[in-house]
Each structure stands twice: as structure tokens, then as C-alpha cells.
C-alpha positions as CSV (number, residue, x, y, z in Angstrom):
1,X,61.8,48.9,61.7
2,X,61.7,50.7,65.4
3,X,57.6,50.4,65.0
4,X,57.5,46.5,63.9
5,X,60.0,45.8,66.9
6,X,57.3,47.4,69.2
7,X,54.6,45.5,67.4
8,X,56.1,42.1,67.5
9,X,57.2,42.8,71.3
10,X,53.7,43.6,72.7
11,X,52.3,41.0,72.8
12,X,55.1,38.9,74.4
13,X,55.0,41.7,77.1
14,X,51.0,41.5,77.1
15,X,51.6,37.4,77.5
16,X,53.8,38.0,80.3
17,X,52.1,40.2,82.0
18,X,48.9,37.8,81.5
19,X,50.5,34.7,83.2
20,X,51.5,36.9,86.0
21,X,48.4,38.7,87.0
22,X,46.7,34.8,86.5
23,X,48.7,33.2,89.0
24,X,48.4,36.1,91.3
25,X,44.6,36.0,90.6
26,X,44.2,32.0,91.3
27,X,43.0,31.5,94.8
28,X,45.8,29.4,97.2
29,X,45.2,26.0,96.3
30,X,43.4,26.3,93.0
31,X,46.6,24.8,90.7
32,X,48.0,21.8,91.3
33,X,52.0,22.3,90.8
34,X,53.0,18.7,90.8
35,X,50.1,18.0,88.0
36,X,52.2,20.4,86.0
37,X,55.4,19.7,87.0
38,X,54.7,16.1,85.8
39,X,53.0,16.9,82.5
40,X,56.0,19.3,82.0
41,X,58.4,15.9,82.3
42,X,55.9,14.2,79.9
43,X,55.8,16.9,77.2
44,X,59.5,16.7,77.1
45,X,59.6,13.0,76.8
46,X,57.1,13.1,73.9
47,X,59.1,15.7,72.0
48,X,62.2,13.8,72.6
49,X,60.7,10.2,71.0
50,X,59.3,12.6,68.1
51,X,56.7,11.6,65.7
52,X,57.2,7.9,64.7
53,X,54.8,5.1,63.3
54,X,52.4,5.0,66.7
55,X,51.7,8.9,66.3
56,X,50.9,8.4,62.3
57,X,48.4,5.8,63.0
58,X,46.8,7.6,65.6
59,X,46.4,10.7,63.2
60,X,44.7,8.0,60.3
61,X,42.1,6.9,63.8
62,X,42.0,10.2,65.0
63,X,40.9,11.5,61.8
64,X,37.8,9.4,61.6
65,X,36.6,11.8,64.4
66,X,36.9,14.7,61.8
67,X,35.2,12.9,59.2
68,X,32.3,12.1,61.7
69,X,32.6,15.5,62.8
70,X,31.0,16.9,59.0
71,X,29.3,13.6,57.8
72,X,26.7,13.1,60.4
73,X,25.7,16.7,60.3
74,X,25.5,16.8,56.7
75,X,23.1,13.3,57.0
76,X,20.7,15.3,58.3
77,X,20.7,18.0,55.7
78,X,20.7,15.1,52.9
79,X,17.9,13.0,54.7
80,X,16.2,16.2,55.6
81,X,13.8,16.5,51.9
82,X,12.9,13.1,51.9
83,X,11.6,12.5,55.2
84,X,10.0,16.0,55.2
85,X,8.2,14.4,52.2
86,X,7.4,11.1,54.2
87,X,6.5,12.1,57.1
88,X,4.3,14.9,56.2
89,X,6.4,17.6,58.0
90,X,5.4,21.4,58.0
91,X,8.6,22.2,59.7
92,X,11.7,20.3,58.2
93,X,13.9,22.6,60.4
94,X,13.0,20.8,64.0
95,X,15.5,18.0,62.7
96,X,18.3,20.0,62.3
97,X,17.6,21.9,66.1
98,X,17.4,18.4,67.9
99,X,20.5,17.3,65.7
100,X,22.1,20.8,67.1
101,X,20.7,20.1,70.7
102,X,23.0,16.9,70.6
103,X,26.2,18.0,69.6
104,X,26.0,20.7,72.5
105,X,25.6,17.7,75.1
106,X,27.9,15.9,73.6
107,X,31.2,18.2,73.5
108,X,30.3,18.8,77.1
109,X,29.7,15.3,78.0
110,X,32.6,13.8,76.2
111,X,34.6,16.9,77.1
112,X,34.6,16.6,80.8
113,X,34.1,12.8,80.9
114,X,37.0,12.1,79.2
115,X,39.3,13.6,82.5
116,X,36.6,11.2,84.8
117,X,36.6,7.8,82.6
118,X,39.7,8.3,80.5
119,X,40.8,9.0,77.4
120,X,40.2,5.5,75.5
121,X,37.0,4.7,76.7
122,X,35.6,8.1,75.1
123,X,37.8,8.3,72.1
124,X,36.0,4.4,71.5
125,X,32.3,4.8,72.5
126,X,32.1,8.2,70.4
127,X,32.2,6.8,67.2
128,X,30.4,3.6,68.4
129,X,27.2,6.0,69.6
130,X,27.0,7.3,66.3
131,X,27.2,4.3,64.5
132,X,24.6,2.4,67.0
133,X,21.9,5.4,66.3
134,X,22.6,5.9,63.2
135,X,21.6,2.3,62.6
136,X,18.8,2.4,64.4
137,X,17.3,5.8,62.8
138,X,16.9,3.7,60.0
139,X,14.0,2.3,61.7
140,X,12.2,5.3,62.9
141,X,8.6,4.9,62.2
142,X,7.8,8.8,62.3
143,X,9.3,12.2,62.7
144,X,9.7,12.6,66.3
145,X,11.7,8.7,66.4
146,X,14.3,10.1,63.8
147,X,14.8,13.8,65.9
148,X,15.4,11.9,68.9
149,X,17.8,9.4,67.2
150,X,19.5,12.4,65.2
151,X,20.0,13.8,68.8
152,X,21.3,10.9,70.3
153,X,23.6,10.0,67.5
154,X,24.8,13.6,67.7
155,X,25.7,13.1,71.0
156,X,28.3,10.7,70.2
157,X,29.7,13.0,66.9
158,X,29.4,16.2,69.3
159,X,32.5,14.2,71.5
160,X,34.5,13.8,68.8
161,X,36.5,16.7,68.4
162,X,36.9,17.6,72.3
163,X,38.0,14.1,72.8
164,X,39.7,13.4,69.7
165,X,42.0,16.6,69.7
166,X,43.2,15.8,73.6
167,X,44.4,12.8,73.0
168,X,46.6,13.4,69.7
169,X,48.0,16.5,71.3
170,X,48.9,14.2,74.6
171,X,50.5,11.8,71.8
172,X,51.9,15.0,69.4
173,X,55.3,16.5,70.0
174,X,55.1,20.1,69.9
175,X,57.5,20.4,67.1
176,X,54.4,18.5,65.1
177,X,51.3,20.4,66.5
178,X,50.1,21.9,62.9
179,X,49.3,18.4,62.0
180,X,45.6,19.1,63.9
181,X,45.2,21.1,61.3
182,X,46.2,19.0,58.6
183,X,43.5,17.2,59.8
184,X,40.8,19.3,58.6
185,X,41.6,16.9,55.4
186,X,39.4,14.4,56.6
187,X,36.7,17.0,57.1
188,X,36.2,18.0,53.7
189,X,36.3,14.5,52.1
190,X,33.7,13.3,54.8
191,X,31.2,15.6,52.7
192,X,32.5,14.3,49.6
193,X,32.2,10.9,50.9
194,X,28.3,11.4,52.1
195,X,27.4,12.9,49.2
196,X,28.7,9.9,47.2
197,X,26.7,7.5,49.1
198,X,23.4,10.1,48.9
199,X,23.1,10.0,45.1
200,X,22.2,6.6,44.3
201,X,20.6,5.7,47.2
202,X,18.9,9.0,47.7
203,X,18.4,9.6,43.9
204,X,17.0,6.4,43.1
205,X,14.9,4.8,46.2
206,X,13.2,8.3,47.0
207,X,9.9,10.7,46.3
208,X,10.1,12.8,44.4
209,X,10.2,16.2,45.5
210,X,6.4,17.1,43.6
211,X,4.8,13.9,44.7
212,X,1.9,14.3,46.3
213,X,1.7,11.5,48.0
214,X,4.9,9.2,49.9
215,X,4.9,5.7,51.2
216,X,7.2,4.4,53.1
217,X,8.0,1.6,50.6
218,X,8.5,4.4,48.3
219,X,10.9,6.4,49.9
220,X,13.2,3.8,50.6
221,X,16.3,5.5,50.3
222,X,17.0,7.6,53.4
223,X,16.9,4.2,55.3
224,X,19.5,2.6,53.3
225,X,21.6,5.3,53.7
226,X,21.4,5.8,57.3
227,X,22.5,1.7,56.8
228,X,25.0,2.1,54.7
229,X,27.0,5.5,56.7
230,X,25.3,3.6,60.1
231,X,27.2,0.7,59.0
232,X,30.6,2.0,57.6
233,X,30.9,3.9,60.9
234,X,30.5,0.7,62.6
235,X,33.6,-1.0,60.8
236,X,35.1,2.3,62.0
237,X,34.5,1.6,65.3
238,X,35.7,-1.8,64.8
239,X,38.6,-0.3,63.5
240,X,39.2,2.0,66.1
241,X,39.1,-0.3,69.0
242,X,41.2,-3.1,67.2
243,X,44.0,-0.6,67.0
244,X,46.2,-1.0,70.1
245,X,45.7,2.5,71.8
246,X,47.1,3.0,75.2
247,X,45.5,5.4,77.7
248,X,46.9,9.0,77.7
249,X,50.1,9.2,79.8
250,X,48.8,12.8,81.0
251,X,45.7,10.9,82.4
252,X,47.4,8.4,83.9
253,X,49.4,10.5,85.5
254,X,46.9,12.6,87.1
255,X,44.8,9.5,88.3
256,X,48.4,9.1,90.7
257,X,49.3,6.1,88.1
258,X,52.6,7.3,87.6
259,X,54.5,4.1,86.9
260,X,51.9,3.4,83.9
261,X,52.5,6.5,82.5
262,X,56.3,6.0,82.4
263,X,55.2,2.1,81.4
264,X,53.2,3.9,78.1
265,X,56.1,6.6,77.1
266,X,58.4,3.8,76.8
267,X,55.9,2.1,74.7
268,X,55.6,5.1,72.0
269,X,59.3,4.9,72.0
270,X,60.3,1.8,71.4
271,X,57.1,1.8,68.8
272,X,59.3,4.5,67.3
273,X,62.2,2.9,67.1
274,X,63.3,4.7,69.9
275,X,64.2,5.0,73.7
276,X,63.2,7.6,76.4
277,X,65.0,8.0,79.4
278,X,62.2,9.1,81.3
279,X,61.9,7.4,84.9
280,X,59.5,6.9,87.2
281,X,61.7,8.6,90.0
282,X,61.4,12.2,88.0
283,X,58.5,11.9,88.1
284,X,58.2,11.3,91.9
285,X,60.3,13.6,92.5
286,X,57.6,16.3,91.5
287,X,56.3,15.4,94.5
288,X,57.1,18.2,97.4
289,X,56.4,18.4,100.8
290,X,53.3,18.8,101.9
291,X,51.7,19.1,98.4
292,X,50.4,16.1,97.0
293,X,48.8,16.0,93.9
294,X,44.8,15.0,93.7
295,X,44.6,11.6,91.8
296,X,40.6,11.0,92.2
297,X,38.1,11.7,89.8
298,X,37.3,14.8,92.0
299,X,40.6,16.3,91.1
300,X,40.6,14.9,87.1
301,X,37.4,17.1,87.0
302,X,39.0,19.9,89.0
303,X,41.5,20.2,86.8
304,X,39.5,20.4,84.0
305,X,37.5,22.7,85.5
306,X,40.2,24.9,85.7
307,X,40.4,25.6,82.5
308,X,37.3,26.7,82.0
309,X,36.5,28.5,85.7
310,X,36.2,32.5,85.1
311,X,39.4,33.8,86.5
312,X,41.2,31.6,83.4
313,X,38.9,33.1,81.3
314,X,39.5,36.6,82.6
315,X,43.1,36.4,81.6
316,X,41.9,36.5,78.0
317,X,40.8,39.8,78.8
318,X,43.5,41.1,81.0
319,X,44.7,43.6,78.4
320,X,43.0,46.0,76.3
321,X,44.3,45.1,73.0
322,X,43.8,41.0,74.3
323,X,40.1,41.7,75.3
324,X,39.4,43.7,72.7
325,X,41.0,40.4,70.1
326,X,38.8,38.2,71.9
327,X,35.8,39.8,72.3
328,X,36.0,39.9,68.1
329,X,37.2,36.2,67.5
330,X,33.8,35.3,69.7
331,X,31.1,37.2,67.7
332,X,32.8,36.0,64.6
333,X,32.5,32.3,65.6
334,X,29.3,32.9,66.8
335,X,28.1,34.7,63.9
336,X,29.6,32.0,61.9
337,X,28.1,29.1,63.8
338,X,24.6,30.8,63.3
339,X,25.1,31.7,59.7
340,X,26.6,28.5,58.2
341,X,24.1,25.9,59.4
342,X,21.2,28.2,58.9
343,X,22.3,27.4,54.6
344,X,24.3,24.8,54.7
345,X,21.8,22.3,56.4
346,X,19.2,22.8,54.2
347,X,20.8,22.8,51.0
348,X,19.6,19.5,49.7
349,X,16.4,20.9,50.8
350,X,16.9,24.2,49.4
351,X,17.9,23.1,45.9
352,X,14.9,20.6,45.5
353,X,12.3,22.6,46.2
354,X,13.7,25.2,44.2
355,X,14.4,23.0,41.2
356,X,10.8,22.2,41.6
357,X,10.0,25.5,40.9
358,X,12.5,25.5,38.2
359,X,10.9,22.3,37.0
360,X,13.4,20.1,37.7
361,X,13.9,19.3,40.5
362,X,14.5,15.3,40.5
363,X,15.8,13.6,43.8
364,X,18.5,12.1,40.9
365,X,19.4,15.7,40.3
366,X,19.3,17.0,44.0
367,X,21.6,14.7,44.9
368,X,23.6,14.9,42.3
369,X,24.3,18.4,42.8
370,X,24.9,17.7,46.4
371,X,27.8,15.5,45.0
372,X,29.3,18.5,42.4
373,X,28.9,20.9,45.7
374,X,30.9,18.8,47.8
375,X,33.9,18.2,45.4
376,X,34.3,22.2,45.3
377,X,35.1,22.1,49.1
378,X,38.2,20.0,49.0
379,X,41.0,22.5,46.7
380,X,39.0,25.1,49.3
381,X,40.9,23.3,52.2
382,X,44.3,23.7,50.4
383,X,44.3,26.4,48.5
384,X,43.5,28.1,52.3
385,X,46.8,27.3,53.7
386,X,48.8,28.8,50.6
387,X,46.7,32.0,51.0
388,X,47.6,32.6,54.7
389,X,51.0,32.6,53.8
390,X,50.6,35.8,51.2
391,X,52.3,38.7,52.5
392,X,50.6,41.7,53.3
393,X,47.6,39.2,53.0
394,X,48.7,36.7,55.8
395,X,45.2,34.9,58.2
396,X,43.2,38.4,58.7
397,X,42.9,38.7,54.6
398,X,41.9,35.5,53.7
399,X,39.5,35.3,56.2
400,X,38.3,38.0,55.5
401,X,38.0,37.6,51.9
402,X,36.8,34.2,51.9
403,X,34.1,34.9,54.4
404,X,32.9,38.1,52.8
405,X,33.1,36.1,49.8
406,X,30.4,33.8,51.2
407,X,28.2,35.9,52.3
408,X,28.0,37.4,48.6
409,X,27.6,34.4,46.7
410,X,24.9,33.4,48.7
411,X,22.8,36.6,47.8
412,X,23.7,36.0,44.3
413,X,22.2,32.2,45.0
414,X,18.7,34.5,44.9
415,X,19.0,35.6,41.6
416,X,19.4,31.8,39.9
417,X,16.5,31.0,37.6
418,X,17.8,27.8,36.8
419,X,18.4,25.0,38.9
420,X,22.1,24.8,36.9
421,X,22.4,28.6,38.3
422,X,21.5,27.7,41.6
423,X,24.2,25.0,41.6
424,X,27.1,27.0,40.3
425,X,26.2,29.8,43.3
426,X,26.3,26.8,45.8
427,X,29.1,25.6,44.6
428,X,31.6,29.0,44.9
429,X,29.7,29.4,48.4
430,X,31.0,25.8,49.6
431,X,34.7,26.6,47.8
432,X,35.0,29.9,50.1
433,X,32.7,28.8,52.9
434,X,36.1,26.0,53.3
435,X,38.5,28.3,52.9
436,X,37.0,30.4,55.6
437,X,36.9,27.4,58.1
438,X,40.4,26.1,57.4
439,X,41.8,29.5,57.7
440,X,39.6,30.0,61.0
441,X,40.4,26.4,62.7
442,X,44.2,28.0,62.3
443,X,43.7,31.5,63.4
444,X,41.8,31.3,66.2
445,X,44.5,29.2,68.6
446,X,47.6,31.3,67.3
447,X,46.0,34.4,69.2
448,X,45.7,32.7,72.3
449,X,48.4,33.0,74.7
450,X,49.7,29.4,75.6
451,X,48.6,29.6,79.1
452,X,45.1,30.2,78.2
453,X,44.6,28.9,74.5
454,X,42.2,25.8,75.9
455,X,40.0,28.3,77.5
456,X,39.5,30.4,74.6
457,X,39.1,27.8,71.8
458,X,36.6,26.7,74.5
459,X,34.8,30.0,74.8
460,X,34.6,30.1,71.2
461,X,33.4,26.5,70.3
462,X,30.6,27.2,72.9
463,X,29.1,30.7,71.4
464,X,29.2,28.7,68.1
465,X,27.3,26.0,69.0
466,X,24.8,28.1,71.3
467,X,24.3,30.0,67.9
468,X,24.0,27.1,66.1
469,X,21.2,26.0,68.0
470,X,19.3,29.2,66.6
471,X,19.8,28.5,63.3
472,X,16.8,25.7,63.1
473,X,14.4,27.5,65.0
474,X,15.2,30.9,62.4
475,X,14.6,28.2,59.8
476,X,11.4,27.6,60.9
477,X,9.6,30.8,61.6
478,X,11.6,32.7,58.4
479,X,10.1,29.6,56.0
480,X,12.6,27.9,54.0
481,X,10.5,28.2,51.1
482,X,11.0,32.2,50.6
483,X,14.6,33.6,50.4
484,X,14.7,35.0,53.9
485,X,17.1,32.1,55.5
486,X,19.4,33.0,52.7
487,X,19.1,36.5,52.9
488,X,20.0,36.6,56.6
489,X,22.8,34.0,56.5
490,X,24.5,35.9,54.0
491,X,24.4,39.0,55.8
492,X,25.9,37.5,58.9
493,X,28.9,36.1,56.7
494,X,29.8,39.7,55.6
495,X,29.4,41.2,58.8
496,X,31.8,38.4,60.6
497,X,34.1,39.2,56.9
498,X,34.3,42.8,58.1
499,X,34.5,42.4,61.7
500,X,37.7,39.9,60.5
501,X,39.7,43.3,59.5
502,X,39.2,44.8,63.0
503,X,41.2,41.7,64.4
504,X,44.2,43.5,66.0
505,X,46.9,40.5,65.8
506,X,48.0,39.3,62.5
507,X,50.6,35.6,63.6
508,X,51.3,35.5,59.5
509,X,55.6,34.9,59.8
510,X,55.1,34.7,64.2
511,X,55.8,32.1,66.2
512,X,52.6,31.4,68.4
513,X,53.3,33.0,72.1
């Protein structure tokens, strides 16, 4: 009992002494106490309204973003055989790097722009990029026309998880905060959802995968479904901006619009059938001598900044035990973000060209599986948050496990001889492969200390896209058609499963610090 005291009480002492070395670190004039002061009145406020009907139907909005977060990227792995076919291409791969390319802009456009333009007008224009592009790609008269659009369409879904997630937190009472990863719902049915769409249209108006020749009026089908997710997307928009959302009281605030902050915290309230004392004369009374808070764009970026600048970042390594946690939690995303979409893009493409081999590999059948593959992902999603809770299992296992597990399944994809083989191997890879990403979406912020848990779910999110990026051009120069891609993504999933067990922290049964 003596030694789980001293584990459980290290890290509060390593969290303490973080904060303090951090704001001893931070040159005079870096923070900007009446910013915090301010969104410490406007946290309270929010947990004292509580979650009420405006919060609920801002998750069901909010949760589009998810869904665009997995559907546009798988698009391009389902669209990927057919316009390979179409358009003559000898390297299929450069769609998925310029699709890769744009979600990198994008979570750093959207991310910072969001603190310069506001909160609405991104959380909006994301999902209307994405549907404008995505319409248009339908039209793209050759290869380059539909990497560009992928890119720029990718620009808008790369925003919508940076964007999304700051502006339901802003909204979220703290007692409620485990709903963003309840979200991760929408996530999994998104690939459910595209698959759906991809087998009639894709399976029926499409070339076949041993044709030798393919005309554009044959091949028909990757158009009408960039139309028809182009299009639903759109009504999403639609959706989005008809519902009455008001612009992040946080924002407002540090923009020096105090009074509509106040003016919007009242609104939740009474939306909730409640009342919040707040006033605007707390909130001016932040205000303190000489210091004056920075209400310009300037400062909205500063601020953001911040968060991001090195000496933040150098708190995550202020301890041995911390550095060492986070120096792990990086090279797993990043081996995760390389290893994932080096497969998992190309699996439409993978499994055609491979059923050709087998002899059947029918664009009704490709897509078909792609359907089958995606239902396995969904139970993966729940049956993730009962296994984090096992004890002497807890987040470290079953991440673990279910990221080993992946890696293994998807050597054992090698030895299918039948296109039937191939899809039952895919299929337990996509079951683990979402367990592994709902347990790590919960893991990786509960070993972040408070203070500096936006910096390091940004450090993170960065070295897996970077990686991600790599995955295409690996594609390319390792040649889809041979088993290398597979053989190397699968070895990166065990060694990120094994790297998993040196994790240090375990926050199974802990409150997060």
C-alpha cells in the first residue's frame, strides 16, 4: 500500500513542480493574467449551467466534423482503383500524399485561424470547403485535377478536428469532458457510411479491375460518388449554419468583447433552462492596474502561440519520468500515423488487385468487402472503452494488445490465397486497428498535465501527420503490387504495440492531473 501511495503521488508532485518551473521559465510579459483570470470566471459559469439542450445539439453538429474527419480520407482510398484505372496511373499512391499534404495545412490553418477570425466562421467554412471540392472533383478531367481537389478539399476536413474540438470544450462543462470521446462514434460509422455509398455506385458504374482499356463513360461511378458524399456534405453544411451557434464566449472575451461574452453565457443558460449569475463587472474586475489584456488579433494569435512556443513544450519534459512518457507517446503516434495510412488507404486498391490475381476481383466484390470491412470497426469503438477499464489490464494493455494485434493480422493478410481470406484478415485488422485508436484518442490527453495537455496533443497530432505524409511516397517506391507496404506497416504496428508497455503512467482508476 506504502509503494501505490508513492506511485499515485508522483505525479501530482511531478505536476507541481511542472507548473512552477513553467511560470518561472515564461519571459515577463509572455502570459496574459487577465486572459486567464477571465476564462477562469467563464469555465465556472459553464460548469454551473451544466450540460443542457444547446450543448447536446452542438455535440450532434460537432460530430459531423468527426465523420468528415474519416470519410473524406477514406474517399480517396475507395476512388483510388478506379481512377488509377482511368486515368492510366503508374503511381496510384501520389493521390493519397497530396490528400495528406492538405490535412497538414489545414489543422494549421484552421487551428490558428480560428483565434484570428473566430470560432464560427471556421467551424462553418470547414465543412463547406469540403463539400465545395468535393463537388467539384467530380469534374476533374485528369489525374493532376483530382490531387489538387483532394488537396484542397482536405484542407477544409484537416480543420475539423482542431476547430471542432475548441469550440465544444468552450461549450462543455468539465464534469462532461469524456463526451469528446464519445465522439469518436461518429468516426467509425463515417466509414460505414462511405462504404455504403461506394458499393453501388462504385460496384456498378466502374471498370473493372482487369480491363484493359477505361473510358470515362465507363467508369462513371467515382463521379457519382464524389456527388453523392460532395452533396450530402453540402446539406451538412446547410445544417450546420442553420443551427443557431453563438461565437465562443472565450473568444469573445479575448477580442476585449466582454459584455458579449456575458450576453452568450446567459444564452446557454436560459437555453438550458437555467440562469447564471455571471456579470459583466467580474469580469472587469480581472482587470488590474497597469495590465490590460491584448484584445487584437495580434494578441488572439499570441495566445495561441503560447501554447505551442518551446518553453510550453519544454514543461512536457521537465521531469525525467514526464520526458521520458512523452518522448514514447510521440514515436508511437508517429509510428501509428505512418503505419495506418500506409494500409489502410489502399485497401480498396489492395484487395482488387489482389482478387484479380485470385480471379475475382470484381469492382461489385471490392466494394462490397470494403462494406463487410467497415461494419467490423464499429463494436471495435465500444468494445475499447470496456477493455480500458479491466484491471491489471487498464489503457497500457489494450493498447498494447490491440495494436500488436494489428500489426499481426496484417502479416497474416500475406498468406490469403483467396480473396474471401484476404477479407476476413482485413476485417480483424480494422476490428483492432479501432480499438487501438479509441483507446489512444483517450490515453494520450490523461498523461498530460492540465497546464500543458494542448501542447502535447499538439506535438503529437503534428509527428502523425508529418509521418503520414510519408506513407504515400513509401507507397510508391515499395510498389503496391508486391507485399512490401504490408510487410512494413505491420512491423511498425508491433513495434508502437511494444513500445506501448514501456509507457510509464497507467490513469486506469486516476483522476486526470
Amino acid at each position: 500500500m506504502a509503494e501505490a501511495k508513492e506511485v499515485e503521488k508522483e505525479p501530482v508532485e511531478e505536476t507541481q513542480h511542472i507548473e512552477a518551473e513553467t511560470a518561472l521559465a515564461l519571459p515577463e510579459g509572455t502570459l496574459d493574467p487577465v486572459y486567464e483570470a477571465k476564462a477562469h470566471l467563464l469555465n465556472n459559469a459553464i460548469q454551473d449551467i451544466g450540460m443542457g439542450w444547446y450543448q447536446w445539439k452542438l455535440f450532434i453538429v460537432v460530430g459531423f466534423g468527426w465523420a468528415s474527419d474519416n470519410l473524406w480520407p477514406i474517399t480517396t482510398s475507395l476512388i483510388l482503383p478506379t481512377v488509377a484505372l482511368e486515368f492510366h496511373q503508374s503511381k496510384p499512391p501520389l493521390l493519397s500524399l497530396s490528400q495528406n499534404i492538405g490535412l497538414l495545412v489545414g489543422a494549421i490553418f484552421w487551428g490558428f485561424g480560428c483565434d484570428i477570425f473566430g470560432r464560427k466562421w471556421a467551424f462553418n467554412l470547414t465543412i463547406g470547403v469540403t463539400a465545395v471540392f468535393g463537388l467539384i472533383a467530380a469534374g476533374s478531367p485528369n489525374f493532376a485535377a483530382i490531387g489538387c481537389f483532394a488537396a484542397f478539399w482536405s484542407v477544409g476536413v484537416g480543420g475539423n478536428l482542431p476547430v471542432d474540438s475548441a469550440i465544444f470544450l468552450e461549450f462543455l462543462p468539465g464534469s462532461h469532458q469524456y463526451l469528446l470521446t464519445v465522439l469518436s462514434i461518429f468516426w467509425a460509422f463515417a466509414q460505414l457510411l462511405a462504404t455504403l455509398i461506394a458499393w453501388p455506385l462504385l460496384g456498378n458504374f466502374s471498370c473493372q479491375e482487369t480491363a484493359t482499356t477505361c473510358r470515362k463513360s465507363e467508369n462513371m461511378g467515382w463521379r457519382y460518388y464524389l456527388i453523392a458524399v460532395g452533396g450530402l456534405w453540402m446539406v451538412l453544411f446547410v445544417i450546420r449554419f442553420s443551427f443557431k451557434l453563438y461565437e465562443s464566449p472565450k473568444y469573445l472575451m479575448g477580442r476585449g468583447q466582454d459584455a458579449q461574452a456575458v450576453e452568450v453565457v446567459h444564452f446557454v443558460a436560459k437555453r438550458n433552462g437555467k440562469s447564471s449569475p455571471l456579470t459583466i463587472a467580474e469580469l472587469e474586475a480581472c482587470n488590474r492596474g497597469d495590465i490590460r489584456q491584448g484584445t487584437d488579433a495580434a494578441a488572439a494569435m499570441k495566445r495561441k502561440l503560447e501554447k505551442l512556443n518551446f518553453t510550453h513544450i519544454k514543461s512536457l519534459f521537465a521531469t525525467k519520468r514526464l520526458a521520458y512518457s512523452t518522448t514514447l507517446i510521440t514515436w508511437i503516434w508517429a509510428l501509428i500515423g505512418l503505419a495506418y495510412p500506409l494500409y489502410n488507404a489502399f485497401i480498396p486498391y489492395i484487395q482488387a488487385t489482389k482478387g484479380a490475381d485470385f480471379g475475382d476481383g470484381s469492382t461489385y466484390i471490392t466494394y462490397r468487402n470494403s462494406v463487410i470491412i467497415a461494419v467490423l470497426g464499429i463494436p471495435g469503438c465500444i468494445i475499447g472503452g470496456f477493455l480500458v477499464e479491466l484491471p491489471n489490464f487498464g489503457r497500457r494493455g489494450a493498447l498494447s494488445l490491440s495494436t500488436a494485434a494489428t500489426g499481426v493480422f496484417l502479416y497474416a493478410s500475406t498468406t490469403a490465397l483467396t480473396s474471401d481470406a484476404l477479407l476476413g484478415w482485413n476485417c480483424a485488422y480494422n476490428f483492432t486497428s479501432n480499438i487501438m485508436y479509441a483507446v489512444l484518442y483517450a490515453y494520450t490527453p490523461e498523461i498530460f498535465p492540465t497546464k500543458d495537455r494542448g501542447s502535447g496533443n499538439a506535438v503529437t497530432a503534428t509527428a502523425n501527420r508529418v509521418f503520414g505524409i510519408m506513407a504515400p511516397i513509401i507507397a510508391i517506391y515499395a510498389d503496391l503490387n508486391t507485399s512490401a507496404p504490408v510487410y512494413v506497416s505491420g512491423a511498425l504496428f508491433i513495434v508502437a504495440g511494444v513500445l506501448v508497455l514501456l509507457l510509464p503512467f497507467e490513469p486506469r482508476g486516476k483522476a486526470s492531473l
